[in-house]
mmCIF file of the N, C-alpha and C atoms, coordinates in Angstrom:
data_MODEL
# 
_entry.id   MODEL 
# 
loop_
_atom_site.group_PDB 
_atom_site.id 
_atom_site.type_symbol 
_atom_site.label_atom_id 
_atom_site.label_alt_id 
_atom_site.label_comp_id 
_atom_site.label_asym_id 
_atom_site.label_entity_id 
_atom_site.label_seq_id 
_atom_site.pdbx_PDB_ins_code 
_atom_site.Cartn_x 
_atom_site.Cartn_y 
_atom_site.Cartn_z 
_atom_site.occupancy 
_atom_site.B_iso_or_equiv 
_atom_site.pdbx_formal_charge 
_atom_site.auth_seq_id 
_atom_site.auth_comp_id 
_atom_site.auth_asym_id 
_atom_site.auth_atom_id 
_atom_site.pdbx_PDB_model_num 
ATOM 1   N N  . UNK A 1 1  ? 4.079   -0.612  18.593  1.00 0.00 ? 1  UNK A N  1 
ATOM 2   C CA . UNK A 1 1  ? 4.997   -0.356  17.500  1.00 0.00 ? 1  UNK A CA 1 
ATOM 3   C C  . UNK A 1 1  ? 4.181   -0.245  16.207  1.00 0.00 ? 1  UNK A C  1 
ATOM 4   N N  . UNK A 1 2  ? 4.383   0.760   15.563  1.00 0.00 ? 2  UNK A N  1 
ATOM 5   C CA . UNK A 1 2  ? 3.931   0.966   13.951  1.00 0.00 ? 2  UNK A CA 1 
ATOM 6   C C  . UNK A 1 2  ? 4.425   -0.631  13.073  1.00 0.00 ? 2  UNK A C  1 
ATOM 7   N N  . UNK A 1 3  ? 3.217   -0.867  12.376  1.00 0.00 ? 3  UNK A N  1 
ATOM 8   C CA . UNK A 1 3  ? 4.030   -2.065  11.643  1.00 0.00 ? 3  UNK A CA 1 
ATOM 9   C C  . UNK A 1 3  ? 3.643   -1.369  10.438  1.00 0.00 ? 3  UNK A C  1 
ATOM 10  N N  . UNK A 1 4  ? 2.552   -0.474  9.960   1.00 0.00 ? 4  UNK A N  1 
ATOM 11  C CA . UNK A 1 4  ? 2.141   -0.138  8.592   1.00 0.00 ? 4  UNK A CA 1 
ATOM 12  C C  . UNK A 1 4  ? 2.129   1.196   8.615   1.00 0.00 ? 4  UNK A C  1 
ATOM 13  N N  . UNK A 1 5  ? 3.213   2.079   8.374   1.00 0.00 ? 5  UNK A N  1 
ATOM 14  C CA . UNK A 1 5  ? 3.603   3.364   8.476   1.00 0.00 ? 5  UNK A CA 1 
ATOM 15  C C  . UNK A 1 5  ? 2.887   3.726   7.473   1.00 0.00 ? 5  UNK A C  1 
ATOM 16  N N  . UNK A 1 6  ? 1.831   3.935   6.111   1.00 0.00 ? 6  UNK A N  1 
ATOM 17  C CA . UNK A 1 6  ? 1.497   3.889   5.253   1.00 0.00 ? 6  UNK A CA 1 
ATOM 18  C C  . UNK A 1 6  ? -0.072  4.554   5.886   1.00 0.00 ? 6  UNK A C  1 
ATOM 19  N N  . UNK A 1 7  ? -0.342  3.756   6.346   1.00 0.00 ? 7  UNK A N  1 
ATOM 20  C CA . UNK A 1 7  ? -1.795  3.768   7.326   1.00 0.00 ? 7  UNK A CA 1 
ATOM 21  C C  . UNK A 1 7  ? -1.850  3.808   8.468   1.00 0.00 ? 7  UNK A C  1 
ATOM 22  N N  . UNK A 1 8  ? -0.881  3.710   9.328   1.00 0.00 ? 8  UNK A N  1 
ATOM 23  C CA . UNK A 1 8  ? -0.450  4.179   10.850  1.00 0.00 ? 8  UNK A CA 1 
ATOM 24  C C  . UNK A 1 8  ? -1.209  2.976   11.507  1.00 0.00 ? 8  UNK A C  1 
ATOM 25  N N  . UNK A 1 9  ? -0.880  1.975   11.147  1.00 0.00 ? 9  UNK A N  1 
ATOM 26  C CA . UNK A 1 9  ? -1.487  0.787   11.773  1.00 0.00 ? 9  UNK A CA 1 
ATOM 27  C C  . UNK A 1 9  ? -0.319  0.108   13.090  1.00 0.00 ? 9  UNK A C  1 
ATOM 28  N N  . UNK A 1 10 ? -0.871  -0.460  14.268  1.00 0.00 ? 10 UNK A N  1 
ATOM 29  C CA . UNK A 1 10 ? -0.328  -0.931  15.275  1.00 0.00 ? 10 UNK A CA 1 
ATOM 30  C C  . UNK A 1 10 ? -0.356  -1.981  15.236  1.00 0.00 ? 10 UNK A C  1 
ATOM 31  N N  . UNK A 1 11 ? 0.880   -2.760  15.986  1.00 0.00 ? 11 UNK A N  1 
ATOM 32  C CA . UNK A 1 11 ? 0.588   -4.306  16.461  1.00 0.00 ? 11 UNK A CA 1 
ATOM 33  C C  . UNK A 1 11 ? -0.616  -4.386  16.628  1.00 0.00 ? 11 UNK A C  1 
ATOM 34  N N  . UNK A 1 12 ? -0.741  -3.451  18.330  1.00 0.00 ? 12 UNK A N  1 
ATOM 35  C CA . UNK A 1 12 ? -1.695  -3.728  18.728  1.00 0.00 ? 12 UNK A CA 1 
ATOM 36  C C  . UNK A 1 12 ? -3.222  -3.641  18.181  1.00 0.00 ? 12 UNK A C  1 
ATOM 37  N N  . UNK A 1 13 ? -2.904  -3.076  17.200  1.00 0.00 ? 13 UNK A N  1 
ATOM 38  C CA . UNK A 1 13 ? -4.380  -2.645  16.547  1.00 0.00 ? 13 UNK A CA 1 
ATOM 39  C C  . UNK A 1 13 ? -4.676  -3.913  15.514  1.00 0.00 ? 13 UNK A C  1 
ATOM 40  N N  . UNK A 1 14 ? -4.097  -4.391  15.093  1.00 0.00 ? 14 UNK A N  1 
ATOM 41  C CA . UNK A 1 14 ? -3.827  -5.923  14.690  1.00 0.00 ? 14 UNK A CA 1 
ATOM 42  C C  . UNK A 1 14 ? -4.380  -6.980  15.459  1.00 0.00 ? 14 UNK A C  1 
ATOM 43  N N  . UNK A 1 15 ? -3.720  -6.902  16.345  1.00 0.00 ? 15 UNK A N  1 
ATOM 44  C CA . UNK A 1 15 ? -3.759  -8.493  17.319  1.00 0.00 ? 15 UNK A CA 1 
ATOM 45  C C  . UNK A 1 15 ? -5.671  -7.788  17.869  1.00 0.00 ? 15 UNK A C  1 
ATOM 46  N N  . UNK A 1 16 ? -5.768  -6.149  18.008  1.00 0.00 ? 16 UNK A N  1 
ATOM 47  C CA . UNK A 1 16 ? -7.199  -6.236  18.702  1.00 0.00 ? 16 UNK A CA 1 
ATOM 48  C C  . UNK A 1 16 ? -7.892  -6.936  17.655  1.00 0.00 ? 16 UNK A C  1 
ATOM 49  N N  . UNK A 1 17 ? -7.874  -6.373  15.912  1.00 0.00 ? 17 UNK A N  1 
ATOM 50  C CA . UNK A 1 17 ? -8.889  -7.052  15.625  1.00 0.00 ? 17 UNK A CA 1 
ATOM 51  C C  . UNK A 1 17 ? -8.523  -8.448  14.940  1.00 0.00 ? 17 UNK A C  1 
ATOM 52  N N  . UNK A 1 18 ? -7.536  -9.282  15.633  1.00 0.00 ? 18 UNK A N  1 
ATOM 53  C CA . UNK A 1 18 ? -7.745  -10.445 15.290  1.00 0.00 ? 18 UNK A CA 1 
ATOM 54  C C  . UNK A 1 18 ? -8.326  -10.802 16.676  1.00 0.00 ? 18 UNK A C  1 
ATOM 55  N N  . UNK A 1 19 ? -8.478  -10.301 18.101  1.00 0.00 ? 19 UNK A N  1 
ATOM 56  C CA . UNK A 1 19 ? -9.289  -10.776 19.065  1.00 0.00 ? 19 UNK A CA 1 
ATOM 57  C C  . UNK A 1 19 ? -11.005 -10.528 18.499  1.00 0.00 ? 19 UNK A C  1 
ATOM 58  N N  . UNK A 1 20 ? -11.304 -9.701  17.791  1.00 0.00 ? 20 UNK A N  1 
ATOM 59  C CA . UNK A 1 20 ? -12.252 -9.479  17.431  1.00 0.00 ? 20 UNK A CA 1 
ATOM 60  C C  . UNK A 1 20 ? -12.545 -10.060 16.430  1.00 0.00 ? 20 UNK A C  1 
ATOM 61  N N  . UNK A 1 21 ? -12.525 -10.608 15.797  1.00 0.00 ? 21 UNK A N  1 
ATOM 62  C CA . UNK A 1 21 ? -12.465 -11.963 15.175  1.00 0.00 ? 21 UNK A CA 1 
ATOM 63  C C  . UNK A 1 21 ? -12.038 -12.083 13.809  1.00 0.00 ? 21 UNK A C  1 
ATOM 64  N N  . UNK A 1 22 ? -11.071 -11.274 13.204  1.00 0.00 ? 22 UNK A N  1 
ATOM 65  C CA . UNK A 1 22 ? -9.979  -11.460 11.764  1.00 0.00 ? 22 UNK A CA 1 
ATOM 66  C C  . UNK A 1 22 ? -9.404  -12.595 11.787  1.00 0.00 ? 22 UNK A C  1 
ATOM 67  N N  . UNK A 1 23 ? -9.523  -13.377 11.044  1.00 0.00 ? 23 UNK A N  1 
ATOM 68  C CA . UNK A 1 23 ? -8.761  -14.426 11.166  1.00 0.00 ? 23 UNK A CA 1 
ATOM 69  C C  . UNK A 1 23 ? -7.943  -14.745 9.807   1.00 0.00 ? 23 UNK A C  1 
ATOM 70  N N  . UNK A 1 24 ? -7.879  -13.653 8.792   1.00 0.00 ? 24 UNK A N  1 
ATOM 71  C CA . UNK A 1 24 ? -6.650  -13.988 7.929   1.00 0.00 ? 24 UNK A CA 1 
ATOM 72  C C  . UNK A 1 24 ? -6.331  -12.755 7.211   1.00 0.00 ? 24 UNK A C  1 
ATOM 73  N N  . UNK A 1 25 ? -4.905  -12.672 6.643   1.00 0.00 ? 25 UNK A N  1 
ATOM 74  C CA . UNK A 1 25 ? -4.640  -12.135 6.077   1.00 0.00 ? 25 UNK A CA 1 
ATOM 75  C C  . UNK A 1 25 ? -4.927  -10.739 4.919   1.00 0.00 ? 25 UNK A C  1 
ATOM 76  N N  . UNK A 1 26 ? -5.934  -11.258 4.062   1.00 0.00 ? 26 UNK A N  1 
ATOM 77  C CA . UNK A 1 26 ? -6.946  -10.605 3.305   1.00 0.00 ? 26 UNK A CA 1 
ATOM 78  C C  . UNK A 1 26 ? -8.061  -9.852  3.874   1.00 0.00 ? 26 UNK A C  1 
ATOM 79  N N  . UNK A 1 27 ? -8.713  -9.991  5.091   1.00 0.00 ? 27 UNK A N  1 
ATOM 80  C CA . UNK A 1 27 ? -9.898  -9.481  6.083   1.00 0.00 ? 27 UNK A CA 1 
ATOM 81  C C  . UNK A 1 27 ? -8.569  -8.512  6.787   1.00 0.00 ? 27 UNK A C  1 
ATOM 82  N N  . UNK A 1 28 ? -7.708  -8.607  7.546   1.00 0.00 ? 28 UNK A N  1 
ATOM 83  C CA . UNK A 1 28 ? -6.700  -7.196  7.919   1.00 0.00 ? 28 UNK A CA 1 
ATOM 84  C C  . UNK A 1 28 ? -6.865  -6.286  7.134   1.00 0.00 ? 28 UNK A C  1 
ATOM 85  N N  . UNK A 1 29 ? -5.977  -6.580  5.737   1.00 0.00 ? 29 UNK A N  1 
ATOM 86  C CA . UNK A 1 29 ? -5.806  -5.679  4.665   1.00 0.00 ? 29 UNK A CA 1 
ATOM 87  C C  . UNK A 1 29 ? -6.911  -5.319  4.385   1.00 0.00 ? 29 UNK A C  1 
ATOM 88  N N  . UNK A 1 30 ? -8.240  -5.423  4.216   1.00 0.00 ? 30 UNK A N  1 
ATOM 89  C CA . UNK A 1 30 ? -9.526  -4.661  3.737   1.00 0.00 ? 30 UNK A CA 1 
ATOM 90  C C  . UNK A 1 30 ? -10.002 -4.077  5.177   1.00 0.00 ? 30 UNK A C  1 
ATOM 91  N N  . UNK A 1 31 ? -9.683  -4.519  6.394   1.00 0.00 ? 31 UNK A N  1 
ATOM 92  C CA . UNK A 1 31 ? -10.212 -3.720  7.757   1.00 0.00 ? 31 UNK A CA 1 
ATOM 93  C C  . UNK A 1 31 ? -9.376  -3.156  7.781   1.00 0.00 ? 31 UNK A C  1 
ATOM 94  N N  . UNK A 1 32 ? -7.856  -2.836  8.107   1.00 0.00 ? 32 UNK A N  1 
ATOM 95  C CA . UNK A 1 32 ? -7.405  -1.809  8.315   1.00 0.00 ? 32 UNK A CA 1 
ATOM 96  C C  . UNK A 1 32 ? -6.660  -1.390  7.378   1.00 0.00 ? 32 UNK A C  1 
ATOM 97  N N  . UNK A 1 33 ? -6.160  -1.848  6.353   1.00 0.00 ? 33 UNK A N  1 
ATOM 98  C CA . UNK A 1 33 ? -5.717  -1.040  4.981   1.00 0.00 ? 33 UNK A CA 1 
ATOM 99  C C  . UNK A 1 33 ? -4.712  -1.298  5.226   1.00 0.00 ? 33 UNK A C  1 
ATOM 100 N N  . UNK A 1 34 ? -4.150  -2.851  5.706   1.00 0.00 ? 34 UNK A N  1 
ATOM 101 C CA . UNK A 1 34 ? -2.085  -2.893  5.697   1.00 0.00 ? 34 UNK A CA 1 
ATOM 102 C C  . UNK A 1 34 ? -2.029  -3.622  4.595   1.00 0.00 ? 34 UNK A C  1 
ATOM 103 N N  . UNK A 1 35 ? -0.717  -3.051  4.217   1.00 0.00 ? 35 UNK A N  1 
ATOM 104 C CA . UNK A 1 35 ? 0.181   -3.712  2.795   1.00 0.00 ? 35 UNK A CA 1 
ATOM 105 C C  . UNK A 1 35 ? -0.670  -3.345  1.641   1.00 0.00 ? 35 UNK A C  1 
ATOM 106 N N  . UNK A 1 36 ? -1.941  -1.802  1.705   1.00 0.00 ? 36 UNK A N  1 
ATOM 107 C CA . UNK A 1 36 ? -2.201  -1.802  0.262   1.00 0.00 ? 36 UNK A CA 1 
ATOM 108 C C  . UNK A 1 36 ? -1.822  -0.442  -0.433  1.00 0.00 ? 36 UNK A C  1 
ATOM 109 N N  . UNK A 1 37 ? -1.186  0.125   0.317   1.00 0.00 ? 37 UNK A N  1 
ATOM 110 C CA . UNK A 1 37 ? -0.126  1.235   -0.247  1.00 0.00 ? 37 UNK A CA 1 
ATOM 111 C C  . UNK A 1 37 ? 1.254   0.340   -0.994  1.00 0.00 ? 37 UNK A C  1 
ATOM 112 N N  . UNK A 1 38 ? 2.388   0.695   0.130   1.00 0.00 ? 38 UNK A N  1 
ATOM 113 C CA . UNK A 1 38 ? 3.712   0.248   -0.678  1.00 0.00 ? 38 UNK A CA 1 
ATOM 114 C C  . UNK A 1 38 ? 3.893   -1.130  -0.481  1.00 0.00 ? 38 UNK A C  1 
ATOM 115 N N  . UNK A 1 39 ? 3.492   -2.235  0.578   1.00 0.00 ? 39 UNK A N  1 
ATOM 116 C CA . UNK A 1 39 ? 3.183   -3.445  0.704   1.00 0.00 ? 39 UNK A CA 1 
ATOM 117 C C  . UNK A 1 39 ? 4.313   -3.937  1.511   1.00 0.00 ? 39 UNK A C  1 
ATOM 118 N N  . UNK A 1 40 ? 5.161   -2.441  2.088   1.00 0.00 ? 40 UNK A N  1 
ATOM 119 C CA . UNK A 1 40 ? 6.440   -3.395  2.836   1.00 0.00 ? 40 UNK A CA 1 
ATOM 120 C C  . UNK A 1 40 ? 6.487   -3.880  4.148   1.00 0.00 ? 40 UNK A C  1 
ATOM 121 N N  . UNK A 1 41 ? 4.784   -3.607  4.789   1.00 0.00 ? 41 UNK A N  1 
ATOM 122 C CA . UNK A 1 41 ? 4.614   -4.345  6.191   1.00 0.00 ? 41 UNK A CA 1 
ATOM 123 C C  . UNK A 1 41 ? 3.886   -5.643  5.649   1.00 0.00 ? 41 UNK A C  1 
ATOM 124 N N  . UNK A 1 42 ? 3.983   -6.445  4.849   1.00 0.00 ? 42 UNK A N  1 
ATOM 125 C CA . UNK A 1 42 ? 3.237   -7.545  4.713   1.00 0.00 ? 42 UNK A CA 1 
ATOM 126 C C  . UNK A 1 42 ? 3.937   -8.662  5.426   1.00 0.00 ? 42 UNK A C  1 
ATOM 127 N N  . UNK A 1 43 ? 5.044   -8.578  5.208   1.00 0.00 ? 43 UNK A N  1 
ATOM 128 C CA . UNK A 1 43 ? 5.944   -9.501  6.086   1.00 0.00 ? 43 UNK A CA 1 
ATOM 129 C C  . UNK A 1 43 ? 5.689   -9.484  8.115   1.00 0.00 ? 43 UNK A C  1 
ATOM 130 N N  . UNK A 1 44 ? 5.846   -8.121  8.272   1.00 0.00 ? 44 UNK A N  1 
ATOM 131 C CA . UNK A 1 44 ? 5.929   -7.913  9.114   1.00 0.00 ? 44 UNK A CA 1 
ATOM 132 C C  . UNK A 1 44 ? 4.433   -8.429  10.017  1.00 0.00 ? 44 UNK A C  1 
ATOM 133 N N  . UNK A 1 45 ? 3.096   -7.719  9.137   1.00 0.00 ? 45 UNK A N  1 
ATOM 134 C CA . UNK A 1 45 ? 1.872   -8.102  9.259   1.00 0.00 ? 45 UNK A CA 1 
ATOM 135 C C  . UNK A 1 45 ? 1.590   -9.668  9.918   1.00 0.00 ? 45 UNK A C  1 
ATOM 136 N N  . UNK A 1 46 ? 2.168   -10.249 8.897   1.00 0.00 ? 46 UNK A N  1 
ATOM 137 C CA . UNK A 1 46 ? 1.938   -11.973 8.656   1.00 0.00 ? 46 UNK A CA 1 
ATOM 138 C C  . UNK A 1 46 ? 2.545   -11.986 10.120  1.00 0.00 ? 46 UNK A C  1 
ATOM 139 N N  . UNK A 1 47 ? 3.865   -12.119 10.662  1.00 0.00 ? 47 UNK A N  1 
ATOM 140 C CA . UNK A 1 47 ? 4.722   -11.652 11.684  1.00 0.00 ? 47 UNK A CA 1 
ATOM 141 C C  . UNK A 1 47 ? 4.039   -11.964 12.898  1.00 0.00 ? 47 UNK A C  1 
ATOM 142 N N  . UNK A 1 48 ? 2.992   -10.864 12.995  1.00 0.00 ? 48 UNK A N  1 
ATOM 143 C CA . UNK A 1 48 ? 2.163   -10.453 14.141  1.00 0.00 ? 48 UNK A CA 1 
ATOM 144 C C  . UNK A 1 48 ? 1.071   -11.660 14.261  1.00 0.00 ? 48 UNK A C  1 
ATOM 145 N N  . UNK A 1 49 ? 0.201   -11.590 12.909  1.00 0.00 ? 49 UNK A N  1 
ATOM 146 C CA . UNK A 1 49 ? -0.695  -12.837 13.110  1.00 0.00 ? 49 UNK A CA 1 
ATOM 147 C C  . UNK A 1 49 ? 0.532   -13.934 13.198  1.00 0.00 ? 49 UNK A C  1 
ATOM 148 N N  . UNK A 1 50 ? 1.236   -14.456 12.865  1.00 0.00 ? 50 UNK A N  1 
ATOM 149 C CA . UNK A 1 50 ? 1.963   -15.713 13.393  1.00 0.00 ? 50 UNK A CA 1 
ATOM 150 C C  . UNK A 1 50 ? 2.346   -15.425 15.332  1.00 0.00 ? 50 UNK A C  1 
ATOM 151 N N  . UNK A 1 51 ? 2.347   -14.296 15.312  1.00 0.00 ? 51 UNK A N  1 
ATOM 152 C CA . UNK A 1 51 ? 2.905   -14.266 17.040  1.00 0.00 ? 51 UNK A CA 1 
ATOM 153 C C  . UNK A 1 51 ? 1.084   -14.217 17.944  1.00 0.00 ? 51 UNK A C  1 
ATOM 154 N N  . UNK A 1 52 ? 0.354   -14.158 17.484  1.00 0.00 ? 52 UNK A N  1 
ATOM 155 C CA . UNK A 1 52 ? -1.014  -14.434 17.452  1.00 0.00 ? 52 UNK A CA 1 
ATOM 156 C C  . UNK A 1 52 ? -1.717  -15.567 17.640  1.00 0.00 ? 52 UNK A C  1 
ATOM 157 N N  . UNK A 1 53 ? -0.942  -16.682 16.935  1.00 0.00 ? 53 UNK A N  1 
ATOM 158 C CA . UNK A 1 53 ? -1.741  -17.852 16.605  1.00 0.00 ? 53 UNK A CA 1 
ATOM 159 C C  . UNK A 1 53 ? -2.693  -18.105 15.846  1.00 0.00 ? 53 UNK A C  1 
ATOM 160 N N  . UNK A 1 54 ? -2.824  -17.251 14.611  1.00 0.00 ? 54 UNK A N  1 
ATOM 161 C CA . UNK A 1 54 ? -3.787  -17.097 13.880  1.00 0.00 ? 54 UNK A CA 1 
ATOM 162 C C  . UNK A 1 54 ? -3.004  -18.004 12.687  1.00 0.00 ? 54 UNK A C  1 
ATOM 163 N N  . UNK A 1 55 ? -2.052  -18.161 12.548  1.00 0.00 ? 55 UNK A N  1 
ATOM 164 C CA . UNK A 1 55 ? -1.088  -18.706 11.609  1.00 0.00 ? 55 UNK A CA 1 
ATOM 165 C C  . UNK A 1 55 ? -1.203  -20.258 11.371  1.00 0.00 ? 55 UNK A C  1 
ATOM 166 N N  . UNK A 1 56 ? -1.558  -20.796 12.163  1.00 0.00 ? 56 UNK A N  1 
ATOM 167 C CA . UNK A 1 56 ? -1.723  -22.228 12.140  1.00 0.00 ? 56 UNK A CA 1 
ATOM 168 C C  . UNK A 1 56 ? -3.011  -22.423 10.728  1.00 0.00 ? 56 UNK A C  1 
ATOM 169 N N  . UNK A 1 57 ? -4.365  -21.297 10.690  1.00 0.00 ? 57 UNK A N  1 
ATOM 170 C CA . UNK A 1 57 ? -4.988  -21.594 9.915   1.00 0.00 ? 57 UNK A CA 1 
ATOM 171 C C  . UNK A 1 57 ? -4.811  -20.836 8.743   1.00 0.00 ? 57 UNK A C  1 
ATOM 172 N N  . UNK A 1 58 ? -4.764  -18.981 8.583   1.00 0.00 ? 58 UNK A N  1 
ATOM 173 C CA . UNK A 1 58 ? -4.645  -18.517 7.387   1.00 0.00 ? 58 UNK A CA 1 
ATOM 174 C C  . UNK A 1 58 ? -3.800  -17.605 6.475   1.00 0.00 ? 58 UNK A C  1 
ATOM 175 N N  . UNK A 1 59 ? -2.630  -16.914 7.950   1.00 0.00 ? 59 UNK A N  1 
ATOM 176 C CA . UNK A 1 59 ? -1.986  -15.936 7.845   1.00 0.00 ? 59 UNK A CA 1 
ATOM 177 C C  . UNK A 1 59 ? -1.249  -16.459 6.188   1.00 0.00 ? 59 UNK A C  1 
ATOM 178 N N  . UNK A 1 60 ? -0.787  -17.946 5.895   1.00 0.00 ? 60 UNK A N  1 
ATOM 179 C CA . UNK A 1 60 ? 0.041   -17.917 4.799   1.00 0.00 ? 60 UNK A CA 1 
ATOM 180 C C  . UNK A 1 60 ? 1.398   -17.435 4.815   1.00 0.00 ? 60 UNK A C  1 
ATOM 181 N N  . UNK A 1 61 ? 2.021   -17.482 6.146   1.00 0.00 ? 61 UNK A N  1 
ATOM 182 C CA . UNK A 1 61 ? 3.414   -17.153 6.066   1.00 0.00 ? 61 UNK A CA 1 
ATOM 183 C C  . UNK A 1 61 ? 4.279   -18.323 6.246   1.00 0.00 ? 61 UNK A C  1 
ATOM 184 N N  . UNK A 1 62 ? 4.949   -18.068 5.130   1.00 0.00 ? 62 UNK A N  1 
ATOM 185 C CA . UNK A 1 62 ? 5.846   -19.212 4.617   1.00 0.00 ? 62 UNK A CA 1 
ATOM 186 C C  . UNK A 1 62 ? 7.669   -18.966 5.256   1.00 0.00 ? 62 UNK A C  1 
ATOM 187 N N  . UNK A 1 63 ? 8.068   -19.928 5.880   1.00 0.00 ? 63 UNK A N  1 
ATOM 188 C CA . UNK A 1 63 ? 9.489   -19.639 6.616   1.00 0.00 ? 63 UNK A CA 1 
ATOM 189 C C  . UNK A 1 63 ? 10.628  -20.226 5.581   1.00 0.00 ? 63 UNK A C  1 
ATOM 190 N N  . UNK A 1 64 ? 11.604  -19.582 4.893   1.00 0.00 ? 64 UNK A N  1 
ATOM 191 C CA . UNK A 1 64 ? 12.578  -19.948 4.229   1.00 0.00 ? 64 UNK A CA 1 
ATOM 192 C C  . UNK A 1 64 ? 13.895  -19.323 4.981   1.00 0.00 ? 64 UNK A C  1 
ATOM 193 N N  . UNK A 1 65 ? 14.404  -20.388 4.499   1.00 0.00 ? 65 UNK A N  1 
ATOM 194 C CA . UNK A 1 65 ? 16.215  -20.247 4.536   1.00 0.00 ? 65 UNK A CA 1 
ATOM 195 C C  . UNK A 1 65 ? 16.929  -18.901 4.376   1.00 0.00 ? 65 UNK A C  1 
ATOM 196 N N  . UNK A 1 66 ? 16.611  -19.097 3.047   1.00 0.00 ? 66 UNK A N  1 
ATOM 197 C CA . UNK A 1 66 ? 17.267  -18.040 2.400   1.00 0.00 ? 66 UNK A CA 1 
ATOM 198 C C  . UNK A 1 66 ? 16.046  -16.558 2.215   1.00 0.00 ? 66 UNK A C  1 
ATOM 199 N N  . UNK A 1 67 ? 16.666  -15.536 1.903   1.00 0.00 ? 67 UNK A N  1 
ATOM 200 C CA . UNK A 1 67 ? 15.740  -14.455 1.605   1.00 0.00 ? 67 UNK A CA 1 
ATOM 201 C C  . UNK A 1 67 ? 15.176  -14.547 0.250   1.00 0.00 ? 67 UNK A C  1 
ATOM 202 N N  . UNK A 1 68 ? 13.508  -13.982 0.434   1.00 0.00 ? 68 UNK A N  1 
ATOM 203 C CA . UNK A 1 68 ? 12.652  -14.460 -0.684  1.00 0.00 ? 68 UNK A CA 1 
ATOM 204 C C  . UNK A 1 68 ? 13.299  -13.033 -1.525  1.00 0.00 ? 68 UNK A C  1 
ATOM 205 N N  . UNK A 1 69 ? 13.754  -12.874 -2.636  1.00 0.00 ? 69 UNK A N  1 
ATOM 206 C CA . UNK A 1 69 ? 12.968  -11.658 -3.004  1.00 0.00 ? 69 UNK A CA 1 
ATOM 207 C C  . UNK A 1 69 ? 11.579  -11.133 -3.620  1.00 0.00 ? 69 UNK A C  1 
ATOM 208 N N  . UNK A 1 70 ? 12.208  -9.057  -3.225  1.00 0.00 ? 70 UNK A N  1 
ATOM 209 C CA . UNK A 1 70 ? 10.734  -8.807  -3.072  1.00 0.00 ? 70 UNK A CA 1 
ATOM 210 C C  . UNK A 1 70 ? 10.859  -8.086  -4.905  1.00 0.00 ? 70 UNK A C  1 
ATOM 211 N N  . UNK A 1 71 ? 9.306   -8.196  -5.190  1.00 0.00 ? 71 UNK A N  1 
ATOM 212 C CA . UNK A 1 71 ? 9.515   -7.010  -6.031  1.00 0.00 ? 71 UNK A CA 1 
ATOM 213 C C  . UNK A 1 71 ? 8.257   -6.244  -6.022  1.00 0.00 ? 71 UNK A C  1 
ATOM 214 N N  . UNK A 1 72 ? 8.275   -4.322  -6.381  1.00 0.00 ? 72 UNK A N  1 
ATOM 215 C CA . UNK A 1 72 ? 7.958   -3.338  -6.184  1.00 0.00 ? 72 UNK A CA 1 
ATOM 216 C C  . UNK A 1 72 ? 7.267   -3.171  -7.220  1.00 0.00 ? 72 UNK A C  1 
ATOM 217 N N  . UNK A 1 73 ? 5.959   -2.970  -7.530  1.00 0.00 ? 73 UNK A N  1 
ATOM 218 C CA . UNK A 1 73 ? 5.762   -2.206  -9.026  1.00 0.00 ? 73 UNK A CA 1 
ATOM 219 C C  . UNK A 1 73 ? 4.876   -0.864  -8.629  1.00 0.00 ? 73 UNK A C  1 
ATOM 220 N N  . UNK A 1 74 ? 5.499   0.435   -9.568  1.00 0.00 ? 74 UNK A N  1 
ATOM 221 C CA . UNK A 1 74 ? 4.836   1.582   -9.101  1.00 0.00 ? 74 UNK A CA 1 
ATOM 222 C C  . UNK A 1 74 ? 3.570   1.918   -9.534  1.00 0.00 ? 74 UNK A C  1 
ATOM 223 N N  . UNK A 1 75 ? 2.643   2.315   -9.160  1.00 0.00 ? 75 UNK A N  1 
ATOM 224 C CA . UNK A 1 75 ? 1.408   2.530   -9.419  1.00 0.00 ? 75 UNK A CA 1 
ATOM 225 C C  . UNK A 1 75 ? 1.266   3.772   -10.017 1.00 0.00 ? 75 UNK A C  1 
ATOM 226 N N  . UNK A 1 76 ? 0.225   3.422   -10.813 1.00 0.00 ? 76 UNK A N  1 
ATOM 227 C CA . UNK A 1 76 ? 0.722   5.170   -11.859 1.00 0.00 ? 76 UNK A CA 1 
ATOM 228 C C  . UNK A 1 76 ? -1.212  5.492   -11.505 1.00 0.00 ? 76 UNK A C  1 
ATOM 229 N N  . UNK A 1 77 ? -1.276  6.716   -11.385 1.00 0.00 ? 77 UNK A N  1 
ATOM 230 C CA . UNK A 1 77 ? -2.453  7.229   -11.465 1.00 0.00 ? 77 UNK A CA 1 
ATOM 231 C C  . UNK A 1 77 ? -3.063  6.764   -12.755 1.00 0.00 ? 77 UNK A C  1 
ATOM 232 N N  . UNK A 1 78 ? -4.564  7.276   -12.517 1.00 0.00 ? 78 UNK A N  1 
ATOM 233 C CA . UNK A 1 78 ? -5.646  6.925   -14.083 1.00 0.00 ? 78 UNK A CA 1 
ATOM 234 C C  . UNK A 1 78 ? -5.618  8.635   -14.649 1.00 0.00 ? 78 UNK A C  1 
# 
């Protein structure tokens, strides 16, 4: 399944390189480039490393009640 339509990134392409040894959040996003376009697989991202087991040490996904909100800011060219 696509989790980062942005960069055409996979679960599976995820979970490979957290077998290969990613182990947080910030090292994904600079190896495969999720959540640094529009940022709306970050949730989803975290998601995967939590279904991973990578979550116990760095993923940083936080479980609430209620819905967090999100907010968007547009990026303007230089």
């Amino acid at each position: 399944m696509i989790v980062c339509v942005c960069k055409s990134v996979s679960d599976r392409t995820i979970r490979s390189a957290i077998a290969d040894g990613v182990d947080s959040f910030d090292e994904l996003q600079f190896e495969l480039g999720v959540a640094s376009c529009c940022g709306k697989c970050e949730e989803s991202v975290r998601d995967v490393m939590l279904q991973s087991g990578v979550c116990a040490s760095r993923c940083g996904v936080e479980h609430h009640s209620q819905a967090v909100p999100l907010t968007f800011y547009e990026r303007k060219a230089a």
